[in-house]
Residue, then its C-alpha position, 0 to 999 in steps of 0.5 A: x115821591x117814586x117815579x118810573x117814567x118810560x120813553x122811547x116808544x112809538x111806530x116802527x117797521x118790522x125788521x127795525x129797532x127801539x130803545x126804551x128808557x125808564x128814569x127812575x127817581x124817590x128810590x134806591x135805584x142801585x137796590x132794586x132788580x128792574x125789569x120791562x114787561x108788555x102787554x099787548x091788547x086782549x093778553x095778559x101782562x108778560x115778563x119781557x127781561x129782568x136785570x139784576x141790582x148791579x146789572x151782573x144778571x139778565x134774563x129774557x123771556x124766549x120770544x125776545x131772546x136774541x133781539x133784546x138787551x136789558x142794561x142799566x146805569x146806576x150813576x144815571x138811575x135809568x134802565x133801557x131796553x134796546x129792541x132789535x129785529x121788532x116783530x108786529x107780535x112784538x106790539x105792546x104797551x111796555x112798562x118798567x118795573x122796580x122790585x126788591x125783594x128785603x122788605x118787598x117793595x114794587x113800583x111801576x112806570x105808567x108804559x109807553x106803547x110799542x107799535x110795530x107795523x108797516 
């Protein structure tokens, strides 16, 4: 059974910091591009980072660029996102994301909410 289970969320201050985790497990983790999306109340889902299967490649979306950092372990199936410099524009519920391209295959962790305010 596949799972992406996120963690790390909750209530911050603006100025400070989160780190997310997302521990996958029914699939082969090394295989897959993972990456965090959020979408906050009223928008539209939005890519916030990607890393690529061996972690050798990151891309960020502009608003996170900076204040964000992807990485992952592939001995401990998990990716994280450590954020940095958290806005209240930074609020959103975030969801982890698995996608290999040959065959094309997509999971989704259920998201954990990020709220950011004093």
């Amino acid at each position: 059974q596949v799972q992406l289970v996120e963690s790390g969320g909750g209530l911050v201050q603006p100025g400070g910091s989160l780190r997310l985790s997302c521990a996958a497990s029914g699939f082969s983790f090394s295989s897959y591009a993972m990456s965090w999306y959020r979408q906050a109340l009223g928008k539209e889902r939005e890519l916030v980072a990607r890393i690529t299967s061996g972690g050798g490649g990151t891309d960020y979306a502009d608003s996170v660029k900076g204040r964000f950092t992807i990485s992952r372990d592939n001995a401990k199936n998990t990716v994280y996102l450590q954020m940095n410099s958290l806005k209240p524009e930074d609020t959103a519920v975030y969801y982890c994301n698995a996608l290999r391209w040959t065959p094309r295959m997509e999971y989704w962790g259920q998201g954990t909410q990020v709220t950011v305010s004093s």
